[in-house]
NUBALO-286917 format. One line per 10 residues: number of its first residue (from 1); their letters; for each residue x, y, z of C-alpha. Coordinates in pm, whole numbers. Layout:
NUM> a> X/Y/Z; ...
This chain:
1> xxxxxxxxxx> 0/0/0; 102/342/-98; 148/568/167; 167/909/-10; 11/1008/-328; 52/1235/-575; -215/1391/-743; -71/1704/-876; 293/1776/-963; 414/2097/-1115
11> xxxxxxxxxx> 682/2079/-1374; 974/2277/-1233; 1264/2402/-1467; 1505/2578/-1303; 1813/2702/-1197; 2172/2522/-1150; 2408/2709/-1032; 2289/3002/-835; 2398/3075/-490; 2204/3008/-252
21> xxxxxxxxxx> 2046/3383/-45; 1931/3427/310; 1637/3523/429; 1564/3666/764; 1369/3414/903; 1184/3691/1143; 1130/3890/886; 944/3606/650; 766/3483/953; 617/3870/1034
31> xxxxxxxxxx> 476/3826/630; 319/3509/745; 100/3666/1031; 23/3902/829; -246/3722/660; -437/3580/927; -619/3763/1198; -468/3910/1480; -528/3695/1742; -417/3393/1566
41> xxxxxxxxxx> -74/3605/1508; 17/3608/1850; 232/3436/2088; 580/3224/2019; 365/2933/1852; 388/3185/1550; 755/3098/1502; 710/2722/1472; 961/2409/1549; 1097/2383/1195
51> xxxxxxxxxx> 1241/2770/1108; 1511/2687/879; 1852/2858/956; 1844/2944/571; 1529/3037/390; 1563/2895/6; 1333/3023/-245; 1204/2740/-469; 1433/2831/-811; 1760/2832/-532
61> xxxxxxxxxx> 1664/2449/-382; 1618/2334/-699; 1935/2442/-814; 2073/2286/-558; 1939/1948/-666; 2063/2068/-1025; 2447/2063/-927; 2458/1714/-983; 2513/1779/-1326; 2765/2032/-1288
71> xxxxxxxxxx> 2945/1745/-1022; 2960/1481/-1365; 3039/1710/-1578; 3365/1817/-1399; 3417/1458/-1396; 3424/1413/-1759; 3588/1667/-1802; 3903/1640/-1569; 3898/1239/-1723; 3934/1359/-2103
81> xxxxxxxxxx> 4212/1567/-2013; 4398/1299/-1840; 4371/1094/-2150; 4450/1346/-2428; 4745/1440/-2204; 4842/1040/-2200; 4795/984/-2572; 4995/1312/-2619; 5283/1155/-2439; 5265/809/-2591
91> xxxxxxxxxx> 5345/964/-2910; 5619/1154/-3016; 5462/1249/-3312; 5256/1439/-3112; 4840/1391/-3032; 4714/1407/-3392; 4999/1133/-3509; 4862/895/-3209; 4782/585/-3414; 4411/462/-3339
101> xxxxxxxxxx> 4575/144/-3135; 4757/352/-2929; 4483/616/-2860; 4167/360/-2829; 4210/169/-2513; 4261/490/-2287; 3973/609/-2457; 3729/295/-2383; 3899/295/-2028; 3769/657/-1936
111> xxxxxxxxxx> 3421/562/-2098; 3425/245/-1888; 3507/438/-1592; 3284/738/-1644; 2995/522/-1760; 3009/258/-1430; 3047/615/-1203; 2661/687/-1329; 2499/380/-1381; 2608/252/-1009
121> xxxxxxxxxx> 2486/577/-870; 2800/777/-757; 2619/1102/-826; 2330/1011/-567; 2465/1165/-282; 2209/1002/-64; 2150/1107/319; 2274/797/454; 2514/783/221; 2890/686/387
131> xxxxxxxxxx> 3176/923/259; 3470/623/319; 3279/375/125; 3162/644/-150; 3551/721/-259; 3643/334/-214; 3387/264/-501; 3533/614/-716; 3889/425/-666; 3734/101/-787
141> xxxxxxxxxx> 3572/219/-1092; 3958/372/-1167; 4094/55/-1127; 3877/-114/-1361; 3894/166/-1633; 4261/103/-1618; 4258/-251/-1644; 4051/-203/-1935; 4276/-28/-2126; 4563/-302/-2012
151> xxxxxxxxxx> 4363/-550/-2178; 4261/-402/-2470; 4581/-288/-2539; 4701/-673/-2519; 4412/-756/-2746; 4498/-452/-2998; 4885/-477/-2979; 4879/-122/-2922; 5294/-151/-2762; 5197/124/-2496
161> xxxxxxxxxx> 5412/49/-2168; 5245/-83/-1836; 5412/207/-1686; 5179/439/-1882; 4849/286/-1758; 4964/317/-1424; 5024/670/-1446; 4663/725/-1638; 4524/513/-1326; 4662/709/-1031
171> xxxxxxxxxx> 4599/1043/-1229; 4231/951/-1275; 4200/792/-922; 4339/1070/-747; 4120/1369/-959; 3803/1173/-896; 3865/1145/-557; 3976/1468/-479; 3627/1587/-702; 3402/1342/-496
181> xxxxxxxxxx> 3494/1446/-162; 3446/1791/-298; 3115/1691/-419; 3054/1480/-54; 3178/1798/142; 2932/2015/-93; 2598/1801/-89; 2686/1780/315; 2656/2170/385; 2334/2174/174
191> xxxxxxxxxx> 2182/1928/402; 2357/2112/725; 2224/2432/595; 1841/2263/467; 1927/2347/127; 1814/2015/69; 1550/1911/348; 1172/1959/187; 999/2260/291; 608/2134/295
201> xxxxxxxxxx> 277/2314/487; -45/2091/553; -357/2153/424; -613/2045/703; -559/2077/1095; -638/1677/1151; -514/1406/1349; -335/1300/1020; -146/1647/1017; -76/1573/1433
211> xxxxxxxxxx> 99/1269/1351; 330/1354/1072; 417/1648/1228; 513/1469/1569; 713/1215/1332; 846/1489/1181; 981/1658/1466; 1167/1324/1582; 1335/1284/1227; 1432/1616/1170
221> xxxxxxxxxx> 1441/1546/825; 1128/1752/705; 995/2158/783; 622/2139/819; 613/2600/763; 303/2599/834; -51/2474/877; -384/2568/666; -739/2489/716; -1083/2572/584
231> xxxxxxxxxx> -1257/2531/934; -1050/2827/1105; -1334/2804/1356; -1284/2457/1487; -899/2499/1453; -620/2549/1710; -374/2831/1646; -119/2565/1624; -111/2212/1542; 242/2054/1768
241> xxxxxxxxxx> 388/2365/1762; 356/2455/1413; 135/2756/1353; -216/2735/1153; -191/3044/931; -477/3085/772; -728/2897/524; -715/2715/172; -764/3099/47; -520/3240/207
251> xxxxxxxxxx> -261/2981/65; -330/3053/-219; -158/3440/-186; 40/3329/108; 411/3495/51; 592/3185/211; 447/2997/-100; 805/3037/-283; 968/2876/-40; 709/2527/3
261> xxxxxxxxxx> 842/2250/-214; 511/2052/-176; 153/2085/-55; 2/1788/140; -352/1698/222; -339/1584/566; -747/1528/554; -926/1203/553; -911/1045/172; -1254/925/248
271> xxxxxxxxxx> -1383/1264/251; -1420/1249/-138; -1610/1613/-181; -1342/1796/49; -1024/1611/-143; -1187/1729/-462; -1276/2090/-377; -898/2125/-227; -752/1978/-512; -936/2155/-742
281> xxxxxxxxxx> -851/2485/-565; -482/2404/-484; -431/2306/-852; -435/2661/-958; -36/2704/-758; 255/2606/-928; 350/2409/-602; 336/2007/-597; 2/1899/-404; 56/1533/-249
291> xxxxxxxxxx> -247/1346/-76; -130/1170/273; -313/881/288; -355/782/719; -133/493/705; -223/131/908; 109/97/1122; 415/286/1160; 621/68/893; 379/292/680
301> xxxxxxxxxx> 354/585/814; 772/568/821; 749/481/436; 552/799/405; 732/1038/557; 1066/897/365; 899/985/98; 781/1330/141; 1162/1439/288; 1321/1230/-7
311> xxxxxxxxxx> 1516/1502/-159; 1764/1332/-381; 2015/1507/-637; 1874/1532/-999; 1862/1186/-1175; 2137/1127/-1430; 1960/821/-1620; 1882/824/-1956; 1578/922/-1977; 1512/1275/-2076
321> xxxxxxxxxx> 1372/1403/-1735; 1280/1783/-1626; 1607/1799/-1411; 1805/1721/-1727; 1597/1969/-1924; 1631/2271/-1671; 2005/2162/-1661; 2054/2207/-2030; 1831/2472/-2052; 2050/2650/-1763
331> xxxxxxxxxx> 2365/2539/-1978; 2154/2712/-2295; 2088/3031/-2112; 2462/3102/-2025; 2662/3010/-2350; 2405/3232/-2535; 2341/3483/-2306; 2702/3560/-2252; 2833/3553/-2636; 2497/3789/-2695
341> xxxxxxxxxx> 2565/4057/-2396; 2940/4086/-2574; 2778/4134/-2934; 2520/4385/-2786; 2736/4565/-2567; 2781/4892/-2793; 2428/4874/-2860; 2275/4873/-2479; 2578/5155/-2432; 2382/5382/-2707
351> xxxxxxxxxx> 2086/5312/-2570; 2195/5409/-2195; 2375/5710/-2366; 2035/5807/-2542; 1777/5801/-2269; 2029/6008/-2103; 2051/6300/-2309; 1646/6280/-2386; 1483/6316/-2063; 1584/6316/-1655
361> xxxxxxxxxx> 1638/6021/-1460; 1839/5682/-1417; 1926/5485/-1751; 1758/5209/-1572; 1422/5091/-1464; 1366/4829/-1207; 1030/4652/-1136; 954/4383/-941; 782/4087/-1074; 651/3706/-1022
371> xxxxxxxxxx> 945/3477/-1124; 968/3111/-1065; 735/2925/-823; 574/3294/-730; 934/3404/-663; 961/3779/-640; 1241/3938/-827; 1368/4267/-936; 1363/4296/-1344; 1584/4505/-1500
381> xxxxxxxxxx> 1477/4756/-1820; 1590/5071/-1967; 1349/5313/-1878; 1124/5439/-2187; 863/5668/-1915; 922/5956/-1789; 1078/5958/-1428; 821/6105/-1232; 535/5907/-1453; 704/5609/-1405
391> xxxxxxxxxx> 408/5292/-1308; 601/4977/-1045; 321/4836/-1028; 144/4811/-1361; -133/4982/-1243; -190/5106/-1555; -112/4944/-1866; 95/5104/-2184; -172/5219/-2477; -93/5355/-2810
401> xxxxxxxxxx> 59/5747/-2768; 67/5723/-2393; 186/6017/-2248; 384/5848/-1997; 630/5722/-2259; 984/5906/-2365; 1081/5958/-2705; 1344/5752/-2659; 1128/5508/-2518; 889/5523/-2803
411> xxxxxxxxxx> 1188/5372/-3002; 1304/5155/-2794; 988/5023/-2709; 896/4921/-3033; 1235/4802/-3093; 1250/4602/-2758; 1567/4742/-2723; 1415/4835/-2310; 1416/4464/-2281; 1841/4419/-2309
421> xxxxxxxxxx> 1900/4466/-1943; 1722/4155/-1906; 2036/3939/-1976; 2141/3992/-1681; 1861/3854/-1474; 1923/3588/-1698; 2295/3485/-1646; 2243/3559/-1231; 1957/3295/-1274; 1662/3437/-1241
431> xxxxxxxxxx> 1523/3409/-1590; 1604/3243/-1871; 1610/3324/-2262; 1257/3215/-2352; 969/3132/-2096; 670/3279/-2026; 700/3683/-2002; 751/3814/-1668; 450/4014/-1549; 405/4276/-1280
441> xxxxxxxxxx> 367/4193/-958; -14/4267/-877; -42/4370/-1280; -398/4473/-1374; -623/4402/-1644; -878/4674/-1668; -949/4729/-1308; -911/4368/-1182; -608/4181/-1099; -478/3962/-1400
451> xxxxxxxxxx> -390/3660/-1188; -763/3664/-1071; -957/3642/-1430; -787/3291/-1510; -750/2975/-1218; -449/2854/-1412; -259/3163/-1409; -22/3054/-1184; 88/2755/-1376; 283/2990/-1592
461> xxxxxxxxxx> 540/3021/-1315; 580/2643/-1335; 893/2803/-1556; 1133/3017/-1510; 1013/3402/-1717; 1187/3466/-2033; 1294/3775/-2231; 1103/3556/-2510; 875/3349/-2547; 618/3135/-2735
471> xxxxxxxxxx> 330/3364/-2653; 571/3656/-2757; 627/3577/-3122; 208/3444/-3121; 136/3756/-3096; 43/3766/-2710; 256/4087/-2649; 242/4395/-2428; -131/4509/-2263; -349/4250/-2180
481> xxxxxxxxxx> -730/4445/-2231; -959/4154/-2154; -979/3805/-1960; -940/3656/-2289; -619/3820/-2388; -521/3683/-2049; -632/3321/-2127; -506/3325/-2431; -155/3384/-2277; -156/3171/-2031
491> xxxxxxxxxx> -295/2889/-2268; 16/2992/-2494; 267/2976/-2188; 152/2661/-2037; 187/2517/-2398; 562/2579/-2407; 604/2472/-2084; 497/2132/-2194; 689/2133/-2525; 1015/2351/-2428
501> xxxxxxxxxx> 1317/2160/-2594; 1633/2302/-2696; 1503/2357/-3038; 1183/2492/-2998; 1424/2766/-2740; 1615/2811/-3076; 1352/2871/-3294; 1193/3095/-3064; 1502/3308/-3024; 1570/3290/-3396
511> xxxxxxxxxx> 1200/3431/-3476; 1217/3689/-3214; 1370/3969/-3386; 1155/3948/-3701; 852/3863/-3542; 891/4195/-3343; 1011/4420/-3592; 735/4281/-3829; 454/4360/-3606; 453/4795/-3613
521> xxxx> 118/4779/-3464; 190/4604/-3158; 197/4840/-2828; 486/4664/-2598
């Protein structure tokens, strides 16, 4: 019997290598009372048993997770230079006169050892995972990768001397070891620091929620934030410790959400209507909802909880898996993004220069908008509004001949040359080349909200924003005037998010330009 089940998982593409920030963990927690009523913000239960010393954002955990990549490919890499250095000195005619003999069983002994290193699962980095016995099996795989090569060589009469095997042996043995207890030392202040312990809050005040949180507190291996339930009458204002902070509604807008790796049901599964109405509700955040099913015994209720604070590295199998993708997407984002803020260097230096000399004020415009998971970030533009007219908040949305907008910023606008700051949110992490547009935080439609005219607004943040993006070069650009122009881009975002491959990012970026420039009667 399964003890936890998931009925709702949110496809998360992020991240991996950003640095993980602090939080003040005071200052987070004030947010959090904010939303419920006073009385039930009162008191040291408010705090909670599980504060983490470190408060990760959703798009810093996961890249966390990511690094697992990086970890191989550091690996492969410090192995292929080890054996173009050996077939370099095996031949005096130097590496490109190596006969294919000579060069070929190195070359099968560093795939032999690289391949075993993933396929045995050296790049788990598991909890109970024993550091000794981790670099005994890196040595190992050396040792066979070099015998390899011995007897391939004897097979191929390649004439390379035992002497030279050795040397390739203890040079890859003693990289990968030094790399692994790196990597072992690494993964090891994550979990120290909770980079890598689940953040989760409970939906339902229950006996279910009593009892995972009492496990919880004896493994230490899970942070139950926080506590939500519908029946705010009947409920305590905290559940072992762990505040109750408001209802299903107030999740919903909560600003701890960027922080909660998964949502969990803690209400009776024979409550049909009430699992339904949650799920329904819940299924509009980008967050991961898990039913807890009340387990019979506590071999059950153990198997339960290992699964909700499993928090494993990314996978490295072969199938094509959203860790892998947000990996190579990351990989994407900095190899382009770096060659293109070289090429368009003189041209964001005119532009700065420009807005300058045409009207008062910083070069720069910063805004703060919804990033990944509901993340809040600061998005950089080159301002195109006049200073004092100049709108945070969206409140009011550009229109053709606005007087708000610069001559300079007329140009620019049109041109999306105000969007070129943007690369650097990208390359620090916080948005990628193509993904859904990044919208204002609290960004209105008419005179409502925009994130309150569709319920699956928020699945847009499933994905890190882009500077581009499918909806971008469909034609859903700049003002949104209606809740249909609003469904229609959200139906356009969540379709990338389910398609996004390196080519379709390719196409998109290689569209972009003309799409744009094509379109004179857009207002952006």
């Amino acid at each position: 019997m399964t003890s936890a089940i998931d009925i709702g998982r949110a496809t998360a593409f992020s991240d991996a290598g950003e640095t993980a920030a602090r939080l003040d963990a005071p200052g987070l927690q004030a947010l959090a009372a904010r939303t419920v009523a006073p009385s039930k913000a009162d008191g040291a239960a408010r705090r909670g048993p599980f504060r983490p010393e470190v408060w990760l954002n959703a798009r810093q955990r996961h890249a966390s997770r990511l690094a697992v990549h990086w970890f191989r490919s550091a690996d492969v890499a410090a192995v292929s230079i080890i054996t173009v250095a050996m077939v370099w000195a095996m031949t005096p005619g130097g590496l490109f006169a190596a006969p294919l003999s000579a060069a070929l069983p190195l070359v099968v002994g560093a795939v032999v050892v690289l391949g075993l290193m993933r396929s045995l699962g050296l790049y788990r980095f598991t909890r109970d995972q024993k550091v000794p016995l981790h670099l005994a099996a890196v040595a190992a795989l050396s040792l066979s990768g070099g015998a390899t090569a011995v007897l391939l060589d004897a097979v191929l009469a390649g004439g390379a001397t035992l002497s030279a095997y050795i040397i390739w042996t203890a040079l890859v043995t003693v990289s990968l070891y030094a790399l692994h207890m790196g990597w072992s030392d690494l993964v090891a202040g994550w979990r120290g620091k909770g980079a890598l312990t689940p953040n989760i809050v409970l939906v339902g005040a229950t006996r279910h929620a009593e009892t995972l949180i009492r496990d919880a507190l004896q493994r230490r291996d899970i942070n139950v934030l926080g506590v939500f339930d519908d029946r705010l009458a009947r409920s305590p204002d905290s559940l072992v410790g762990v505040p109750v902070l408001g209802d299903a509604e107030a999740l919903m807008t909560h600003r701890m959400t960027p922080y909660v790796d998964r949502i969990v049901l803690a209400i009776d599964p024979k409550a049909e209507k009430r699992v339904r109405e949650l799920t329904a509700r819940l299924s509009a955040l980008p967050n991961e909802v898990t039913l807890l099913v009340d387990p019979v015994d506590e071999r059950e209720r153990s198997a339960a909880l290992d699964r909700l604070a499993s928090a494993p590295l990314a996978s490295l199998d072969g199938r094509v898996d959203d860790d892998r993708r947000a990996f190579n997407k990351r990989i994407q984002d900095l190899v382009i993004g770096t060659v293109a803020l070289i090429l368009l260097a003189p041209i964001m230096a005119l532009t700065a220069l420009a807005i300058r000399l045409d009207s008062p004020g910083p070069v720069f415009f910063r805004q703060r908008r919804h990033g990944f998971i509901h993340e809040e970030i600061v998005v950089w533009k080159f301002r195109s509004m006049r200073q004092e007219a100049a709108d945070a908040t969206a409140s009011r949305q550009v229109t053709t001949d606005d007087d708000r907008v610069t001559r300079v910023g007329r140009f620019i606008r049109s041109t999306s040359l105000d969007e070129l700051p943007q690369i650097f949110n990208v390359l620090k992490g916080e948005m990628s080349l193509v993904g859904p547009r990044p919208h204002a935080i609290g960004m209105k439609t008419g005179a409502v909200e925009s994130a309150r005219l569709v319920a699956e607004y928020a699945h847009r943040h499933r994905m890190k924003p882009g500077m581009t993006g499918w909806a971008a070069i469909k034609g859903s650009r700049g003002p949104l005037h209606s809740a249909q122009d609003v469904r229609r881009r959200v139906q356009l975002d969540i379709d990338y998010i389910e398609r996004q491959s390196l080519w379709l990012d390719l196409w998109i970026m290689l569209v972009t330009i003309p799409v744009l420039l094509g379109d004179r009667a857009a207002v952006r």
